[in-house]
C-alpha positions in Angstrom: 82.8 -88.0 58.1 80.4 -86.2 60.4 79.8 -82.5 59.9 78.3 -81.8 63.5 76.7 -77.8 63.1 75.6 -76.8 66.8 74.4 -73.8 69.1 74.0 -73.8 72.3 70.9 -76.2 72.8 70.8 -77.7 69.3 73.6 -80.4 67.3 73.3 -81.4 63.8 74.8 -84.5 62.5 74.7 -85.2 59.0 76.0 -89.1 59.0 78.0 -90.0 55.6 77.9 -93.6 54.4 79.6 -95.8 56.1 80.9 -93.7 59.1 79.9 -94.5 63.1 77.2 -92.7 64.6 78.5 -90.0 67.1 79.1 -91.5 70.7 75.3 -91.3 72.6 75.0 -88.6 74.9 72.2 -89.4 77.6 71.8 -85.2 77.6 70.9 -85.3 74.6 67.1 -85.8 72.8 68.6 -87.3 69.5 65.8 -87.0 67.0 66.5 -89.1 64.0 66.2 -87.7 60.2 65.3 -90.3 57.5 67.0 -88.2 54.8 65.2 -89.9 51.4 66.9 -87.6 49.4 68.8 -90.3 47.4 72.2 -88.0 47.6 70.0 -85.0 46.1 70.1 -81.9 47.5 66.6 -80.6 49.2 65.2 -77.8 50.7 62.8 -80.0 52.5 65.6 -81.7 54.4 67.2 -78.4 55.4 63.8 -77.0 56.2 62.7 -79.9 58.5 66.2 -79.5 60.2 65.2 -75.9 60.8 61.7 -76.7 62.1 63.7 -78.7 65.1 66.1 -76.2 65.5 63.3 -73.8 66.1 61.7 -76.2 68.3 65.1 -76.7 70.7 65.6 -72.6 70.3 61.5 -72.2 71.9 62.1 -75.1 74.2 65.8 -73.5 75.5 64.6 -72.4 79.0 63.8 -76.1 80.1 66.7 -77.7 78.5 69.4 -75.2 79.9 67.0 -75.7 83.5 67.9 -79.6 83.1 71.5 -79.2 81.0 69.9 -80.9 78.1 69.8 -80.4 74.1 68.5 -81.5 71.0 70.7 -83.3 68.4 69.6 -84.0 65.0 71.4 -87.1 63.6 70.4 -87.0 59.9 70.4 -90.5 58.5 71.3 -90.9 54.5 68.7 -94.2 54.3 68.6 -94.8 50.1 71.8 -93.5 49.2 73.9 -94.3 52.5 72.0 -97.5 53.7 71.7 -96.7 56.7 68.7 -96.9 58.9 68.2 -96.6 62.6 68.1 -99.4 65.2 65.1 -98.6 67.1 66.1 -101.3 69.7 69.2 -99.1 70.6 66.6 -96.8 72.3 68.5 -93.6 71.1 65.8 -92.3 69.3 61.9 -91.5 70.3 61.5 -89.1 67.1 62.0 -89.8 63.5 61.2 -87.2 61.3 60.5 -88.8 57.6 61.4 -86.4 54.0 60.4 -86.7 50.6 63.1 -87.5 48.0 63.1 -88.3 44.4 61.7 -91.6 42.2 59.8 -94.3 42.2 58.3 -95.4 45.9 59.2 -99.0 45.6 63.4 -98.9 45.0 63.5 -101.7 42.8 61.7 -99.2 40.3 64.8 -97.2 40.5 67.6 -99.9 40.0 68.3 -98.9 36.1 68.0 -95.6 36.0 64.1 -96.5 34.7 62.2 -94.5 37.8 61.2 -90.8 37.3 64.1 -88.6 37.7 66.4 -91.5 36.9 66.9 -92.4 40.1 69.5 -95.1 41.0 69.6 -97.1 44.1 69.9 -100.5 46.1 66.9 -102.2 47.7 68.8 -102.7 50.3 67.6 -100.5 52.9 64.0 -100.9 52.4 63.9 -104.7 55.1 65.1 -102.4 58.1 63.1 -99.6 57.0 60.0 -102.0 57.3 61.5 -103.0 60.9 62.1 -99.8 61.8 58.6 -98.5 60.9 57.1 -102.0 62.9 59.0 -101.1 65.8 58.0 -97.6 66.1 54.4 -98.4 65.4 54.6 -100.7 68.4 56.1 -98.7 71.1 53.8 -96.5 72.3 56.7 -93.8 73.6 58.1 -93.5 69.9 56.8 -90.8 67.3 57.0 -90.7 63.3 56.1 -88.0 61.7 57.2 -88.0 57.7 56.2 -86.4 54.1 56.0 -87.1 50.3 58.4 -89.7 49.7 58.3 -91.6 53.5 54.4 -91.3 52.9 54.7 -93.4 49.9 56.4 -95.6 51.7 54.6 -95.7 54.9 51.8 -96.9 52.9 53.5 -99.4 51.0 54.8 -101.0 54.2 51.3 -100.7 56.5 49.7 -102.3 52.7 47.1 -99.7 52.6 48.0 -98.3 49.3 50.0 -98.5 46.3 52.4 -96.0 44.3 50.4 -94.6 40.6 52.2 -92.7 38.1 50.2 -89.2 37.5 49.0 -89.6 34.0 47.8 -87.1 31.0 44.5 -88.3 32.6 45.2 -86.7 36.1 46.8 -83.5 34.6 50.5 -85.6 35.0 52.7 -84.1 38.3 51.7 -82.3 40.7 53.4 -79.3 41.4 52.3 -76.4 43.6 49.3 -75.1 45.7 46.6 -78.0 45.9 43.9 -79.1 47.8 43.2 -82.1 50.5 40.3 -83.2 51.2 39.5 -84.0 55.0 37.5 -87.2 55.5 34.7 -87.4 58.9 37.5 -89.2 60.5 39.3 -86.1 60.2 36.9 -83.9 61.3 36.1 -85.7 64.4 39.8 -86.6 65.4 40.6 -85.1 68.8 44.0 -83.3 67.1 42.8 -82.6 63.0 39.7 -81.6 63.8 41.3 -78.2 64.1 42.1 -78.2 60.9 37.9 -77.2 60.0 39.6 -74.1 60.6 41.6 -73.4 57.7 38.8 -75.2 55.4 36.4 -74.6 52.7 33.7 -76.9 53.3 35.7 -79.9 54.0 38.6 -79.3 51.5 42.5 -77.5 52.9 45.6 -76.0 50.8 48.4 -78.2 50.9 52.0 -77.7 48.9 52.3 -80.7 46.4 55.3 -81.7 44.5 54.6 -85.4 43.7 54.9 -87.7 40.4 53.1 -90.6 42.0 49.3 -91.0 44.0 49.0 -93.8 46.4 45.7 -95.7 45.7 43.9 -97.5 48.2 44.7 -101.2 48.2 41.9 -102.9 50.2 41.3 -103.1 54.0 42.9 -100.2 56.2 45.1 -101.6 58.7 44.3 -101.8 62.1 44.1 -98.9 64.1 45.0 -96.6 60.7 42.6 -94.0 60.2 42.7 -91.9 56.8 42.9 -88.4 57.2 42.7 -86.7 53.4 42.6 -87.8 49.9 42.7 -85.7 46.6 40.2 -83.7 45.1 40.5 -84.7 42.1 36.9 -86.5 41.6 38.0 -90.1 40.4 36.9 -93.5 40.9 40.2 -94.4 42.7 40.7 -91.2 44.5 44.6 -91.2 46.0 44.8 -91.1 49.6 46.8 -88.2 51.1 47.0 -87.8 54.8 47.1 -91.3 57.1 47.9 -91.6 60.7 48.7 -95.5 61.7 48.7 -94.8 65.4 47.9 -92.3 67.8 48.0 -91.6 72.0 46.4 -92.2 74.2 44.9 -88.8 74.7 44.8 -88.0 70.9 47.7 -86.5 69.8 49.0 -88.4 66.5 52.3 -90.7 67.3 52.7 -92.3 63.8 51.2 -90.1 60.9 52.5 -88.8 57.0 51.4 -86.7 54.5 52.1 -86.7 50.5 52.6 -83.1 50.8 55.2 -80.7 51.2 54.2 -79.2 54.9 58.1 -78.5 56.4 58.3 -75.7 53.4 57.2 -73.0 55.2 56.6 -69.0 54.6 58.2 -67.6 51.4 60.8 -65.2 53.5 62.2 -68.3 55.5 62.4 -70.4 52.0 64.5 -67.7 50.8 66.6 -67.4 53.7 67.0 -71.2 53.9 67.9 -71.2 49.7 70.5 -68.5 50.3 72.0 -70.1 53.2 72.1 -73.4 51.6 74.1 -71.7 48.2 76.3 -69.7 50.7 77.2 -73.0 52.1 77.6 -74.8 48.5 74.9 -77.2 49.8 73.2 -76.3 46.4 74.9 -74.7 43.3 73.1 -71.2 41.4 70.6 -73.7 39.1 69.2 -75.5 41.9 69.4 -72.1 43.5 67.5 -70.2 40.8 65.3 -73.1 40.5 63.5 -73.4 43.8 63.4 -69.6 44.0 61.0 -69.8 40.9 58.5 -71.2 43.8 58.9 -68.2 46.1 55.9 -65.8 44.4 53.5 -69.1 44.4 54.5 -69.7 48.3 53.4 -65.9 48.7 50.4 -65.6 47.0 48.7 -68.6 46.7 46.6 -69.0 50.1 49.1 -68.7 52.3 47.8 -68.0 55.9 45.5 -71.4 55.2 48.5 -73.5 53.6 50.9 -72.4 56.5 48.0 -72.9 59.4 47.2 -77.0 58.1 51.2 -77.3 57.5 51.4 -76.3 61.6 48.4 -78.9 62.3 50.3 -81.8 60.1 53.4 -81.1 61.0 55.7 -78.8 63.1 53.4 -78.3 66.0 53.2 -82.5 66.1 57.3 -82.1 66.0 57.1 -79.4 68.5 54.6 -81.0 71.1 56.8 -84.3 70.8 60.1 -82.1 71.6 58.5 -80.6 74.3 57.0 -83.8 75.7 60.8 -85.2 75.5 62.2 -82.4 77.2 60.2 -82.7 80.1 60.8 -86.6 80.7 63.7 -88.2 81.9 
């Protein structure tokens, strides 16, 4: 069943398993949300949701000018199966979230991947479609996090999934750092990010059992944007944009961070909106709360200023890009 939560420029659709997609509205910019979640509940979800909500809200003058909105359709890929159709042409931005377990599904078919995660492979041959279409068409955007990082890399080949070992301190969890390679520094859009560095090294938010090691060759046209900073013979990459426009702005580009979680006051406000809702029950609740003090203290003008960079002002530019074409 869809569960459509709207204002008066901005639609949400979250799409169940195995229901039809709401009828297209050419109105509408209909940005799609690989929800990776696995049927867990997640803040990062509702946060990235917000992020585009914020975006249509800021963008509101020029969509009510041209009688236009944004609609989120929120797409359930591991639990639900279901991945966009690029070649229906209803979406020009996908927005990628983390989610729990291993990064290649068949990991997770026994209940033997961390967090005892359980799912069907099925999904991954479109996802690898999907990503090949939007990698080709130079008027489509991806932007994605943690989980669709992992598996961004596993489908361009450039790296593969590691369990965090006793040797790298096991999970990460928390304030870490990134650091940003020349390509980086010299990119016409993450060279601002020098700005919230020391030396060459930024705060990210990381909440990851797996690195992604290097595999071999980048892929054409890929550049690598951060690894760890962890010194280590294999040191896991972190940042990678596969494509880019013409003019510089990254079109195709995912983090193994947690960038959408933003300032401490709007995490709170989304976690009590989420248990108001029953979206989460008072454990999960109390749980991701526990986080709040860290997202306050812990750097926090330098964390929230590369999670802008990486993140919601690419989603924001794209919007308004979108909203200004036909």
């Amino acid at each position: 069943m869809l569960d459509p939560s709207r204002d008066s420029r901005f639609e949400e659709y979250r799409i169940a398993p195995g229901t039809a997609l709401p009828p297209r509205d050419e109105r509408a910019i209909e940005v799609a949300v690989l929800d990776m979640n696995c049927g867990y509940a997640n803040v990062g979800h509702d946060a990235i949701v917000a992020i585009v909500r914020d975006c249509a809200r800021a963008l509101e003058p020029e969509l009510e000018r041209t009688g236009r909105r944004v609609r989120v359709l929120s797409y359930p890929v591991r639990d639900g199966l279901a991945v966009p159709d690029h070649a229906l042409g209803r979406h020009r931005l996908y927005v990628g979230t983390g989610g729990p377990g291993h990064l290649d599904p068949r990991e997770n078919a026994s209940e033997g991947g961390v967090e005892r995660v359980r799912e069907d492979p099925s999904w991954e041959a479109p996802l690898w479609k999907l990503f090949d279409a939007i990698a080709a068409d130079e008027n489509a955007a991806l932007y994605g996090v943690c989980h669709t990082f992992g598996l961004v890399c596993r489908w361009a080949g450039i790296a593969e999934p590691a369990l965090r070992g006793p040797e790298k301190g096991g999970p990460m969890s928390g304030v870490g750092t990134n650091v940003l390679t020349p390509q980086a520094l010299a990119h016409p859009w993450f060279a601002q990010l020098a700005a919230f560095a020391e030396g060459d090294a930024v705060p990210v938010l990381d909440s990851r059992y797996y690195d992604l090691l290097p595999s071999g060759a980048m892929r054409a046209g890929a550049t690598p944007i951060a690894f760890e900073s962890a010194p280590s013979p294999e040191r896991a990459l972190t940042m990678l944009e596969i494509a880019r426009d013409p003019g510089g702005m990254p079109r195709f580009f995912a983090v193994n961070s947690h960038p959408e979680i933003g300032a401490h006051e709007r995490v709170a406000e989304l976690l009590q909106r989420m248990l108001a809702s029953g979206k989460i029950d008072r454990a999960v609740f109390e749980a991701r709360s526990a986080m709040l003090p860290m997202l306050r203290d812990e750097r926090p003008e330098a964390r929230l200023g590369v999670a802008r960079a990486v993140f919601t002002d690419l989603i924001a530019a794209r919007l308004a890009r979108l909203a200004t074409t036909a």
